[in-house]
C-alpha positions in Angstrom: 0.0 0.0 0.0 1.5 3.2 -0.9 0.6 6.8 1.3 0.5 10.0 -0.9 1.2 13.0 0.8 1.6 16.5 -1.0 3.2 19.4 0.6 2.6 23.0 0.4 -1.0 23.8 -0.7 -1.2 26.8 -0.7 2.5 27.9 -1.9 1.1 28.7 -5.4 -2.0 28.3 -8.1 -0.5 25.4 -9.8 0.5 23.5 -6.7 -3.3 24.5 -5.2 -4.4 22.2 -8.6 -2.1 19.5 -8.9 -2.5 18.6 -5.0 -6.7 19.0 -5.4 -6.3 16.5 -8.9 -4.3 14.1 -6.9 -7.4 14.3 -4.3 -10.5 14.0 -7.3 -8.0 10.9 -8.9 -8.3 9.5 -5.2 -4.4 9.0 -5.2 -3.9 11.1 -2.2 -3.9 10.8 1.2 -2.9 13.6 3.1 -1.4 17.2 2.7 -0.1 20.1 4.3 -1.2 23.7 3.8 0.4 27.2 3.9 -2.6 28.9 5.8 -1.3 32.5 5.1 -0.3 32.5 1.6 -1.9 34.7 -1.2 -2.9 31.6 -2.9 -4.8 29.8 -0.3 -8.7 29.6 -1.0 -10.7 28.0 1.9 -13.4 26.8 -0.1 -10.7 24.8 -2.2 -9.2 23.5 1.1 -12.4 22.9 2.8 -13.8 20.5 -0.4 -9.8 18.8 -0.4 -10.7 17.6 3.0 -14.3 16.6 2.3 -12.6 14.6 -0.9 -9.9 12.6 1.5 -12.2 12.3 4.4 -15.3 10.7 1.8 -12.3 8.6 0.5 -10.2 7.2 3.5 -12.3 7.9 5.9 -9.7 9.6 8.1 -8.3 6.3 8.6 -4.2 6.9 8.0 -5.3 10.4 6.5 -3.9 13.6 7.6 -3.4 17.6 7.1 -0.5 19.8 8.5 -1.0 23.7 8.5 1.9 25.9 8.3 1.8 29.7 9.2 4.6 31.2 7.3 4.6 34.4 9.3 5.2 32.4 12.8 6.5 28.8 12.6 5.7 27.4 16.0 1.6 28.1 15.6 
């Protein structure tokens, strides 16, 4: 069994849709995101999780949120 994880949503646009593809293709199974970039949309984040939860059922699934500004929130 293999566990997908794809850093930095959030970091740019094309990252933002190669990570939510990977999601819809049901290939991945967890991610981190860059809460305070430019580029981060909520509704876009909000449906990535409801797209890995639906899938895995938040067995072995996870997210990680970075704040680029201060790095120990």
């Amino acid at each position: 069994m293999y566990i997908i994880n794809a850093d930095d949503f959030g970091i740019s646009p094309e990252n933002n849709s190669a990570i939510l593809k990977a999601a819809q293709f049901g290939i991945l199974k967890s991610t981190s995101v860059m809460v305070n970039t430019p580029f981060v949309d909520y509704e876009i984040v909000n449906e990535l999780f409801k797209i890995i939860f639906r899938r895995f059922g938040g067995e072995g699934s996870s997210f990680e949120f970075h704040n680029l500004m201060n790095p120990m929130l």
